[in-house]
N, C-alpha and C positions, 0 to 999 in steps of 0.2 A: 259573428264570424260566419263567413259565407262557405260552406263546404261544398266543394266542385270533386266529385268523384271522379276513382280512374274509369269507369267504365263512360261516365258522358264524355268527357273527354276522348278519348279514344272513338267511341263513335260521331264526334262531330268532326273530329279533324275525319276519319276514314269517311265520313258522308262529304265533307266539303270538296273533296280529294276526284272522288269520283264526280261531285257536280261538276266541278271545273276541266273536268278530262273533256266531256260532252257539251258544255254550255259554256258560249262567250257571253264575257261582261257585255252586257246590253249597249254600253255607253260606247263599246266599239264595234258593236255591228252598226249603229247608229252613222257611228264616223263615218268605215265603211261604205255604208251606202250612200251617201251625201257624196265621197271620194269618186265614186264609182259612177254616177251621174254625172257627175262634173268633169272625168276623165274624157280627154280627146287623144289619147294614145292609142290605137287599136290593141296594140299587145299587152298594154300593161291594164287595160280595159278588161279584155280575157280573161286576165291571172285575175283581177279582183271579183269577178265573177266566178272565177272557180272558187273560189275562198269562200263569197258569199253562200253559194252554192254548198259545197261544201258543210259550211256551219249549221246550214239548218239540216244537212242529210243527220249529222252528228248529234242534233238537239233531237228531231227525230227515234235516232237510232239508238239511243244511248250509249254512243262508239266512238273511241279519242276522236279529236279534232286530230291533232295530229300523231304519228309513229312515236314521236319523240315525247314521251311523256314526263319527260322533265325531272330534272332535281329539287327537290321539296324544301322549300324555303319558306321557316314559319316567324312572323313577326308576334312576341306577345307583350302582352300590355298585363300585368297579373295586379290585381287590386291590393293593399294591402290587407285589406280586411278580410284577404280569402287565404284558406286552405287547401291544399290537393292531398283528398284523401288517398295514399299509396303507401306501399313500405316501398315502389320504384322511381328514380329519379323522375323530373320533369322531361328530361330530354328521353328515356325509356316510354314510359307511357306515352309522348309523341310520336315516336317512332311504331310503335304496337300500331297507331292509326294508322300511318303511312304503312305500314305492312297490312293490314289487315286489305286496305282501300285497294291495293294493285294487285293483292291478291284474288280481291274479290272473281269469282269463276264466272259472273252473270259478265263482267268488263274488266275481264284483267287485263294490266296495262305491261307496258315494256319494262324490265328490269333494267334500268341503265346505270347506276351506279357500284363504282367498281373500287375497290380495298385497293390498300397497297399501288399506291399511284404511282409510282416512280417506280415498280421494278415489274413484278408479276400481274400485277392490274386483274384480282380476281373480281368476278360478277358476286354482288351481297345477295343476288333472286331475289330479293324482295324490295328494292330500292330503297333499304337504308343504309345508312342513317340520315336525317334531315339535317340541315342546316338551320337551328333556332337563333333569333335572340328574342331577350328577355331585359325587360325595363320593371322595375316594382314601380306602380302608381300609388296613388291615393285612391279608396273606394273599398266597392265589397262587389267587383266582377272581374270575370278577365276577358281580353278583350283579345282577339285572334285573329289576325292577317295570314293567309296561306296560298301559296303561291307554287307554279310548277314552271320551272323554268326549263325550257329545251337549251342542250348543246348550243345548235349552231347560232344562237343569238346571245347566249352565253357568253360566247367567245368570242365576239366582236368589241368586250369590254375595253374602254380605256381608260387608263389612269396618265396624269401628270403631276408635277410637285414645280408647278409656276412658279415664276418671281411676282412679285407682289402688284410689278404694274403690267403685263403678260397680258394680250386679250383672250378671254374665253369664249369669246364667237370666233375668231381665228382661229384661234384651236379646233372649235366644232368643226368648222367647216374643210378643216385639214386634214381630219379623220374619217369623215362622212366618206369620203371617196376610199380612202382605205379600207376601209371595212368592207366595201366591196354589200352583193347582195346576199351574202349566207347568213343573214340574220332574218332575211324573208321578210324585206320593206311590204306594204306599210304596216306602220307600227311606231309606236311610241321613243322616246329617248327619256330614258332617265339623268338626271344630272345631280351630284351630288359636290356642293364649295365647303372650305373650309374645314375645322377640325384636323386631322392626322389624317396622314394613307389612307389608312384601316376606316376611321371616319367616316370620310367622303367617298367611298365606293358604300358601305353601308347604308346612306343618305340618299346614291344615284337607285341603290336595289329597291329601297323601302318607299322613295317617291313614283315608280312606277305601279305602285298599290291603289294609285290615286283615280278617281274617274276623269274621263278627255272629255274637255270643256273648254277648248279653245275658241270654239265659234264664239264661245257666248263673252270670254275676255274679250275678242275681238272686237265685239257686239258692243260691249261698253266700257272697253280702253282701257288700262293698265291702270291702278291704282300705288300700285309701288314699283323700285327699279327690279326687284326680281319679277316682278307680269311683264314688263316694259322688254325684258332679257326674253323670258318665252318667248315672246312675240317675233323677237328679232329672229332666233336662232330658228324658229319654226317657218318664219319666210325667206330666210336665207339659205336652207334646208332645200326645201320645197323648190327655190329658184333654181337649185343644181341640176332639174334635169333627171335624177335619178329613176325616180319612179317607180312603179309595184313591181318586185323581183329583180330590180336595175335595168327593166325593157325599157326603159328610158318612158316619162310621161308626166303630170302634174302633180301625183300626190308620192312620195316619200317617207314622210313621215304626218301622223295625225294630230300629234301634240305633244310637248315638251314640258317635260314636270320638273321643277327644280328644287330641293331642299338647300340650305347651308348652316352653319356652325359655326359660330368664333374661330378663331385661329392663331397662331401663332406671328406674331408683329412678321417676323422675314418670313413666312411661309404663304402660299393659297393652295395648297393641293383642291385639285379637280378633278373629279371623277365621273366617266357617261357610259350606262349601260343601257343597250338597245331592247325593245320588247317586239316579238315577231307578232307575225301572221296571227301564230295561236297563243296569243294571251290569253294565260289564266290565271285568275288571282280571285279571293273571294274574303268578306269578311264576317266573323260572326264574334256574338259576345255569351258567355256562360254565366248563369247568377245564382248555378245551385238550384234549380227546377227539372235537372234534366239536358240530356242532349238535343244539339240544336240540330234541325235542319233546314236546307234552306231550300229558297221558295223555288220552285221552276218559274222562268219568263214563260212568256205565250207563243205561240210559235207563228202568231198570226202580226207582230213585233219585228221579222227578219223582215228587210225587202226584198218585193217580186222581184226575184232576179232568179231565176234558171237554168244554166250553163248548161250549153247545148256544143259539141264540137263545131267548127268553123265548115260551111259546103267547101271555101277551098281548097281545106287542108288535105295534105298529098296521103293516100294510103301505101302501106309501106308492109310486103310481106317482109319479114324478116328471115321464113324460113327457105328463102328463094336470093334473099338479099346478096346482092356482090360491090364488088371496088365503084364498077363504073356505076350505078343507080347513087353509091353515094357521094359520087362525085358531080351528082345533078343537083344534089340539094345547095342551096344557097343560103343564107346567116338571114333570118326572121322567118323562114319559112315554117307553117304549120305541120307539124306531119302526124299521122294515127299507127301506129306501132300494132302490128298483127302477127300472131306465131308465136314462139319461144323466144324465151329473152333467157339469158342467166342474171345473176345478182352477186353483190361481189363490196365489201365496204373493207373499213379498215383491217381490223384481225383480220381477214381472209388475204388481202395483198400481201402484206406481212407473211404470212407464213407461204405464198407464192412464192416472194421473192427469196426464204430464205430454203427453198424446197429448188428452185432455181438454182442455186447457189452451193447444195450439196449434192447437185447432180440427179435430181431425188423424179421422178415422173408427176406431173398434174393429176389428180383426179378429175380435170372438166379441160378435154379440148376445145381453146379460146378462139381456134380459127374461124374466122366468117361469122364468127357471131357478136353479139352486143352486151354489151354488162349496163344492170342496174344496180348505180349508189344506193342501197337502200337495207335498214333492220327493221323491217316488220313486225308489227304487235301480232300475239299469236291469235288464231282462228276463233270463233266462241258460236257455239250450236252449226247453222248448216254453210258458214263464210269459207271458202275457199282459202282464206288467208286474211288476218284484220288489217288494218289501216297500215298504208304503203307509201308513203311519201316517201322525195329523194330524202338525200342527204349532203351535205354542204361538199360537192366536186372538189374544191381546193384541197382536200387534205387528200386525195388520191394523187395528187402530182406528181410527187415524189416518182411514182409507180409508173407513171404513165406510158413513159417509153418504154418500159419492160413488157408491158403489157398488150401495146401496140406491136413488139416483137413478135408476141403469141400469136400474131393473124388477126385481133380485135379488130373488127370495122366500125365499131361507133362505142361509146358512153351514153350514159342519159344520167346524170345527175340535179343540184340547184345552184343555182348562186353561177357566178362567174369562175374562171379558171389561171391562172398564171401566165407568164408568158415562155416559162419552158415547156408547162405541157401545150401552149397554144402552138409554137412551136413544134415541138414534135409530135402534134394532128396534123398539121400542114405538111410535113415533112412525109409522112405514111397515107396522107392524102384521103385521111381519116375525118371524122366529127364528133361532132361533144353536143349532144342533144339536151335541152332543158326542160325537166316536168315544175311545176307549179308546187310552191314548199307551201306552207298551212291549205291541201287540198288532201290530206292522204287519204281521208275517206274516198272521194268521191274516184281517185284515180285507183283504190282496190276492187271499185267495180269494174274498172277494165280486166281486172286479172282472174281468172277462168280455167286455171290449174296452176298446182304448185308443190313442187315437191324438191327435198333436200339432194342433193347430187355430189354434195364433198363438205368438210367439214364439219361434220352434224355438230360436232363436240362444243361449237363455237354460241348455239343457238340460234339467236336473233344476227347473228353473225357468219352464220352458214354459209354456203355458196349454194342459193335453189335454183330450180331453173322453171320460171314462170310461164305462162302459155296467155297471153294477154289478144284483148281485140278493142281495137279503138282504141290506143293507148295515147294521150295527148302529150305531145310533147312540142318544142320550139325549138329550132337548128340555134343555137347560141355560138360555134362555134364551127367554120362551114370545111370545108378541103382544100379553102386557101389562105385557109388562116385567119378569114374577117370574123371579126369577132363582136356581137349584138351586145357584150354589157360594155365593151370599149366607145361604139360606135353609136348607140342609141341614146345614154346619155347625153351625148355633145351635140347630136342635135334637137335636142327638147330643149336644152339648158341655153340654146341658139335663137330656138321658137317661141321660150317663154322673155328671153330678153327683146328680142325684137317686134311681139305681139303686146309683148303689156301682161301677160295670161298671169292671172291671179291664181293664187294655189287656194284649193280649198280651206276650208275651216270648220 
């Protein structure tokens, strides 16, 4: 009998926890770079350099890849021949790990998960509890998948409950566009067939644990019809045009993992959850010798790739900033953000609008100034502020004319937007400017002071107001309403059918 203590445990998942904040799977900076040489998009070229970029500041640094440090999703594999020695459940002593790791003071990470989901939505500070499961094997080890998944790619999940002759590349490719870019393309698709609901989203989660080896299926051709299915969905993917952050360009997605499961004679439930920018996932196995940890890559591994802002991009004082300067910018334009900015994400609009609403005064006059979508990991030794990346624009919508009321002259979020808020930017003669999602490292080097201004009580949810230089961002969204994830898609998706242009692999 193999006895796996609480204490190894708990420090392999809090070690694994912290590698994956810092270090991507090698098998996707790999991708990555291959995407990113092969790219003939200019913009979506850029994003995948800020990413690359990025990754290695993060390996470097020992500092999240991304803001969004994810909800803890642990697959285990438990031997039968082992024991966990505790008098605490399995899922407590997992959870102690996930606490201990985001607590950690050398790289604490963002707390984002929140109790009581449906009413009061409290923060747990310490991001649990995890989401386990648990399969008993045969053997005398356990074996440990662990994973950090962010929101905005979270939430791009889809499920269906097919009829049995129903296509599942039709469907992909039905969704691909819906989902829009706040999952922070490229990146994986998970897909999960057969089995129940519950099942097959299970099977879409646990298949992106998998390493991208696409080239090399390609390399030597489908051996069964689920390789034959990758293949399809991953070129038929890739032919939309989509491209890194939806700047429209060749690569979309890197590779398509597919698990399935018997089913039910009337049934096929289908399920595809996307993996962003910042995948992290890691595996280890315990056999009663002790906690594991795991190896660092080399950092001589990343490719030369640099990210240097663009000479043509437009500098933009912000603290001078008026109507007409932003009614010069135009939808793909580069721009560098200099001055103060405020910051502003979901709990803070929320209680704008209902502070609105009781007649009640703002604490942050929003005239003539700019808001970043953004909840920041907090500062660690002499950072000004840790890792800042946006946050998924769409769910600000709702808000958005309220907000443009206030005098707001620009947004800077990720991903695309709606078209009531596109709408009423065009309308207030406004813009929605785009930062690079899996970059949050390397864009809190722009940021250069930072202090709370309203809300404190919120945290990571505050309203600060940042003093930033060279802050990169992309016009996605211009003062007449043209909009770069509507309009750059459709012509890649033009260029790659009319050129022949093969998607990477």
């Amino acid at each position: 009998m193999t006895v796996i203590t609480e204490a190894d445990l708990i420090e392999s998942v809090a070690d694994a926890l912290q590698f994956i904040s810092y270090y991507h799977p090698m098998d996707y900076i790999r991708a990555l770079g291959v995407a990113y040489e092969a790219e003939q998009s200019p913009a979506a070229k850029d994003a995948i350099a800020q990413i690359l970029t990025n990754s290695r500041m993060c390996a470097e640094g020992h500092r999240p890849i991304c803001q969004d440090t994810g909800i803890v999703t642990i697959f285990v594999k438990w031997g039968q021949d082992c024991r966990l020695e505790s008098t605490r459940s399995l899922q407590e002593v997992v959870d102690e790990g996930v606490r201990k790791a985001y607590l950690n003071p050398e790289n604490k990470l963002r707390a984002s998960i929140l109790a009581d989901p449906a009413f009061t939505r409290r923060n747990t500070k310490d991001n649990t509890p995890s989401v386990m499961h648990v399969e008993m094997v045969p053997g005398n080890t356990v074996s440990i998948d662990v994973a950090a998944k962010g929101g905005g790619s979270e939430n791009k999940s889809k499920f269906k409950m097919m009829n049995p002759s129903d296509s599942i590349v039709d469907w992909v490719l039905e969704m691909i566009p819906q989902m829009g870019a706040g999952w922070c393309p490229p990146g994986m698709l998970g897909i999960g067939i057969g089995g129940t609901a519950e099942k097959s989203m299970i099977l879409a989660k646990q298949s992106l644990m998998g390493s991208i080896d696409m080239a090399q299926l390609k390399a030597r051709g489908p051996r069964n019809d689920i390789e034959a299915l990758r293949i399809e969905i991953y070129d038929k993917v890739n032919a939309l045009g989509i491209g890194a952050q939806g700047l429209g360009g060749l690569s979309t997605i890197l590779d398509v993992k597919i698990f399935d499961w018997p089913t039910h004679a009337a049934s096929k439930p289908v399920a595809m959850i996307p993996n962003c920018a910042a995948t992290r996932h890691a595996h280890f196995v315990l056999d009663g010798s002790g906690p594991v940890y795991l190896e660092a890559p080399k950092l001589e591994e990343w490719p030369d790739v640099n990210w240097t802002p663009d000479k043509a991009a437009i500098r933009v004082d912000l603290d001078t900033l008026t109507p007409d300067v932003v009614q010069t910018w135009k939808h793909g334009d580069r721009l560098l953000l200099n001055g103060k900015m405020l910051t502003g994400r979901d709990a803070a609009h929320k209680r704008i609008k209902d502070m609105l609403d009781a007649g009640e005064p703002l604490p942050v006059d929003f005239k003539g100034r700019v808001i970043y979508y953004v909840g920041p990991v907090d500062p660690v030794g002499a950072e000004v502020v840790g890792p800042a990346g946006p946050t998924t624009a769409t769910r600000m919508d709702k808000f958005t004319r309220m907000m443009l009321d206030q005098g707001l002259l620009a947004m800077v979020g990720k991903a695309e937007r709606g078209g009531d808020a596109t709408k009423a930017i065009a309308e207030a003669k406004s813009a929605y400017l785009m930062a690079v999602g899996g970059a949050a490292y390397l864009v809190a080097r722009a940021i250069k002071g930072s202090k709370v201004v309203g809300f404190a009580d919120l945290g990571m949810e505050a309203i600060y107001e940042f003093e930033v230089s060279d802050f990169p961002v992309t016009v996605a969204v211009d003062s007449a309403g043209e909009n770069v994830h509507q309009l750059a898609p459709l012509v890649w998706r033009e260029k790659i059918a009319r050129e022949g242009l093969l998607t990477p692999a």
